[in-house]
Residue frames as a rotation matrix with the C-alpha (Angstrom) as fourth column:
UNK 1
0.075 -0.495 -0.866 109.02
-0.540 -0.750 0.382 123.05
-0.838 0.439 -0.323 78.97
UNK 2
0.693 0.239 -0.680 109.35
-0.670 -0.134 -0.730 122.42
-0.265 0.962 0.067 75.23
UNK 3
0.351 -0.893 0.281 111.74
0.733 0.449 0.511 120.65
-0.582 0.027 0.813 73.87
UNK 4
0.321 -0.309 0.895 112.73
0.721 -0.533 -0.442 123.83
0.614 0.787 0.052 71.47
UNK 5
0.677 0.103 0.729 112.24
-0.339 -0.835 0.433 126.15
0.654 -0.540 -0.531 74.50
UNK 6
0.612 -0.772 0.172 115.55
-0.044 0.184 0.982 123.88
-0.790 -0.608 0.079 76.24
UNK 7
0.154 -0.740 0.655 117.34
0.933 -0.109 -0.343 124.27
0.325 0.664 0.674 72.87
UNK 8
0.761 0.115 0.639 116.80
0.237 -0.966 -0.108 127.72
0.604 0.233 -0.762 73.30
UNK 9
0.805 0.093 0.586 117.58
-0.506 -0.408 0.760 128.06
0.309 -0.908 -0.281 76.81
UNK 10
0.676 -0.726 0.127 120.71
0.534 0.601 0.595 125.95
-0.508 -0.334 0.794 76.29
UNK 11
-0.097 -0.878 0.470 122.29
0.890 0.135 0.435 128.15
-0.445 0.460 0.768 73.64
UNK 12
0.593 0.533 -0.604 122.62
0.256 -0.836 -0.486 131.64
-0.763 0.133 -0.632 72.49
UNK 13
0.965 0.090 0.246 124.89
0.262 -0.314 -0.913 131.71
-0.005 0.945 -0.327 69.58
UNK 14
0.667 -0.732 -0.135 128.02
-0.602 -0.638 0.480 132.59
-0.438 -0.239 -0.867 71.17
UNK 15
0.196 -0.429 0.882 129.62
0.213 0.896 0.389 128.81
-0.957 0.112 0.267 70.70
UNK 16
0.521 0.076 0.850 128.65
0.840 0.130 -0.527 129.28
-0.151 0.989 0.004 66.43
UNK 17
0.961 -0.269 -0.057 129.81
-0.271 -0.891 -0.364 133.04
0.047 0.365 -0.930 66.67
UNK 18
-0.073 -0.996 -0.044 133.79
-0.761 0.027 0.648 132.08
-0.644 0.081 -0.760 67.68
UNK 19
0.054 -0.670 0.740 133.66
0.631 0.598 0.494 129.30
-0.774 0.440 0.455 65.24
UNK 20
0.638 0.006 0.770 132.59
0.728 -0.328 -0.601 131.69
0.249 0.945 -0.213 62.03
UNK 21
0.926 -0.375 -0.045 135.20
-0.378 -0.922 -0.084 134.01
-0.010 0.095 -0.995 63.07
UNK 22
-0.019 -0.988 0.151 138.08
-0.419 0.145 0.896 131.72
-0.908 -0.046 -0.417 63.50
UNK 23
0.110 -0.051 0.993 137.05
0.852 0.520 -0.067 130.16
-0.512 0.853 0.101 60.37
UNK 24
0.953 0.231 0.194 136.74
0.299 -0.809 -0.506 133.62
0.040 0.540 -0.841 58.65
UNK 25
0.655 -0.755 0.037 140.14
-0.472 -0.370 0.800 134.65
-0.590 -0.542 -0.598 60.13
UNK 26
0.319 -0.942 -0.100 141.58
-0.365 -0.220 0.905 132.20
-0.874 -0.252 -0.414 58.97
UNK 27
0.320 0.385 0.866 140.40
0.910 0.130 -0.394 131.94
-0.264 0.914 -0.308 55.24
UNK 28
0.883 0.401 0.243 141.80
0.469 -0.751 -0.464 135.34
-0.004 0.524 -0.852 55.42
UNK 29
0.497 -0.803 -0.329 144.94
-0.681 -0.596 0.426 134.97
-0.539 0.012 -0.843 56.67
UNK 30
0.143 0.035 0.989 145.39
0.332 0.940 -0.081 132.46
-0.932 0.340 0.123 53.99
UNK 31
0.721 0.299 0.625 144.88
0.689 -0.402 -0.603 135.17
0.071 0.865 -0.496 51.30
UNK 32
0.963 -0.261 0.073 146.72
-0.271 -0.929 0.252 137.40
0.002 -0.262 -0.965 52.75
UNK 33
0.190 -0.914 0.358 149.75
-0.001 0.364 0.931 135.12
-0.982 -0.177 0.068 53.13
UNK 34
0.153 -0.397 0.905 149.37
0.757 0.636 0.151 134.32
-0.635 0.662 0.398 49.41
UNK 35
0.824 -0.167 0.542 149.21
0.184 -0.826 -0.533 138.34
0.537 0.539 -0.650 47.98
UNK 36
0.813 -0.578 0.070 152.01
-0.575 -0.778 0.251 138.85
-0.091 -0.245 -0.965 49.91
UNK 37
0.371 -0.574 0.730 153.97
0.157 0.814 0.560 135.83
-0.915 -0.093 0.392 48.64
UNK 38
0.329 -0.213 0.920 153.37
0.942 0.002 -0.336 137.14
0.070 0.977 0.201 44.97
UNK 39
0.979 -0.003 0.202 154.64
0.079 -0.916 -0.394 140.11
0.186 0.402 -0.897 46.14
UNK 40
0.487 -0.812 0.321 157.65
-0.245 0.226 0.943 138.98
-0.838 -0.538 -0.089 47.65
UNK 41
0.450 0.218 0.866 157.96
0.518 0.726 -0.452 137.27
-0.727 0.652 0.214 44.15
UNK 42
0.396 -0.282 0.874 157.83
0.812 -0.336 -0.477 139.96
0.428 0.899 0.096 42.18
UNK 43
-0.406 -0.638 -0.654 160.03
0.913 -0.321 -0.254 142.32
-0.048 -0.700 0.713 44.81
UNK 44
0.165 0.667 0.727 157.17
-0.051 -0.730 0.681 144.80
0.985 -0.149 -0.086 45.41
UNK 45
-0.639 -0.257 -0.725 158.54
0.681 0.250 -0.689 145.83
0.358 -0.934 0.016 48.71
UNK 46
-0.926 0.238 0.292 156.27
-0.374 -0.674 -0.636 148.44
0.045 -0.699 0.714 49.26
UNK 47
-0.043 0.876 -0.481 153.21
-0.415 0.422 0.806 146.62
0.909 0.235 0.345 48.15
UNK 48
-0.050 -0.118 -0.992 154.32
0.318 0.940 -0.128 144.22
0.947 -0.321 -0.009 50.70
UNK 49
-0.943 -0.309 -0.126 155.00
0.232 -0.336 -0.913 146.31
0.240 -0.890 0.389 53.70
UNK 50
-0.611 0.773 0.174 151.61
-0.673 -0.622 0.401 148.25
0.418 0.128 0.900 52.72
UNK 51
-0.025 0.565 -0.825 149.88
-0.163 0.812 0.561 144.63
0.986 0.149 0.072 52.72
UNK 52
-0.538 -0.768 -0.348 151.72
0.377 0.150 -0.914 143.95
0.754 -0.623 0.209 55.98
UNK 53
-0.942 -0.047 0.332 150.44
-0.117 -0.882 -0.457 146.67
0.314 -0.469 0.825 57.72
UNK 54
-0.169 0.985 -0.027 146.67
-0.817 -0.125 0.563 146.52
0.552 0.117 0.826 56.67
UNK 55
0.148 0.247 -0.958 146.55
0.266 0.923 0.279 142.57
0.953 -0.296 0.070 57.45
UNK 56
-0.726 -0.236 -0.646 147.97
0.551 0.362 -0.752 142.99
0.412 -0.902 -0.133 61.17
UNK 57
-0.774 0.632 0.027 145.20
-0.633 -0.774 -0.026 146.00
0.005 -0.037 0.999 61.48
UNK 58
0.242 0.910 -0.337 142.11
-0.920 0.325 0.219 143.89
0.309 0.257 0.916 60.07
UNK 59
-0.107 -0.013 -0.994 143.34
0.422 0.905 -0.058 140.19
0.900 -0.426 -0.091 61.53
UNK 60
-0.993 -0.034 -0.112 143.56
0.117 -0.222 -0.968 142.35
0.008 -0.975 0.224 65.27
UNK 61
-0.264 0.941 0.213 139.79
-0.929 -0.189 -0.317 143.30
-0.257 -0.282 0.924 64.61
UNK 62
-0.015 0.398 -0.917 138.94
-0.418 0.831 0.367 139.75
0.908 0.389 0.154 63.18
UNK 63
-0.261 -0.174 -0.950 140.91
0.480 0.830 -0.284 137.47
0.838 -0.530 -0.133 66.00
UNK 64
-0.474 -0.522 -0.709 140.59
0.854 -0.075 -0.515 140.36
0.216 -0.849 0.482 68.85
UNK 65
-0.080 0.660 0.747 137.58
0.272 -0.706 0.654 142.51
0.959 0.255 -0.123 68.30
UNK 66
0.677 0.736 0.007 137.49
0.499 -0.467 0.730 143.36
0.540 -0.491 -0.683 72.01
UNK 67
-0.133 -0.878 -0.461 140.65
0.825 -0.356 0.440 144.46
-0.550 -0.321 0.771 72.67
UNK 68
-0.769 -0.547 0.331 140.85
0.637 -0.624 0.451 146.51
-0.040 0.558 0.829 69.95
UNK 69
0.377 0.784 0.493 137.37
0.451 -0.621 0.641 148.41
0.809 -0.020 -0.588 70.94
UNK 70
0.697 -0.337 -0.633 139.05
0.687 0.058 0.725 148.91
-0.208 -0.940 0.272 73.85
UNK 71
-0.346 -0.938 0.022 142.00
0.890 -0.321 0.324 150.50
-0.297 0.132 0.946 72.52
UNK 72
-0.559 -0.150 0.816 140.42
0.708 -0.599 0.375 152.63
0.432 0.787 0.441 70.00
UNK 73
0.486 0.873 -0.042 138.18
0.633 -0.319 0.705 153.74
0.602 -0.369 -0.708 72.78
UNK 74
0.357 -0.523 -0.774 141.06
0.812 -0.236 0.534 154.88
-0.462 -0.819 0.341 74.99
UNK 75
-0.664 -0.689 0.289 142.53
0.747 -0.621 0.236 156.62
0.017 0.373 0.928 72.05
UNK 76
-0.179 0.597 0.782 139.48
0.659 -0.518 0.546 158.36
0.731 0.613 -0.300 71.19
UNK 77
0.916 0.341 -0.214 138.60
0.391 -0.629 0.672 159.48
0.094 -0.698 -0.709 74.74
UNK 78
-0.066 -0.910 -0.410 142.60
0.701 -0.334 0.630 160.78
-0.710 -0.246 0.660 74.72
UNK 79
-0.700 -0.466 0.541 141.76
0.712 -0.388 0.586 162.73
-0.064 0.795 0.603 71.78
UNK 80
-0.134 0.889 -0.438 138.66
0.810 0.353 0.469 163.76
0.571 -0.292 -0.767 72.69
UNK 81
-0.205 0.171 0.964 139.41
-0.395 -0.915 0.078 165.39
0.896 -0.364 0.255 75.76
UNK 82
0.613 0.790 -0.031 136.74
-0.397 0.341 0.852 162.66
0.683 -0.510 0.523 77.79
UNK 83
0.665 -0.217 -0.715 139.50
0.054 0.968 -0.244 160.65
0.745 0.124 0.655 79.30
């Protein structure tokens, strides 16, 4: 065997995929912490709540993308009918 063809055959990507998502993740809840500091700031409570909301939405798909396929599957097949 190669020596590329036991790189291969040692690794498939999975190891690099959780790091660029916790690194994404959390480059994002980083932003997110700071728009909702300048809203605190400037006492935009709805901004803030709004912000609030979206971030716990889009960090669950970031940090927890299979759970939340899960879920949204259950809901769908409850709405559906399929389920």
């Amino acid at each position: 065997m190669q020596p590329i063809q036991q790189l291969a055959a040692i690794t498939d990507g999975s190891s690099l995929k959780g790091w660029i998502l916790a690194f994404a993740g959390n480059i994002f809840a980083a932003f997110l912490a700071l728009r909702a500091l300048g809203h605190f700031l400037k006492k935009e409570w709805g901004e803030m709540i709004t912000l609030f909301v979206a971030a716990v939405f889009v960090a669950a798909i970031i940090w927890f993308p299979d759970g939340v396929k899960t879920v949204l599957t259950d809901v769908w097949g409850k709405v559906s009918g399929t389920a």
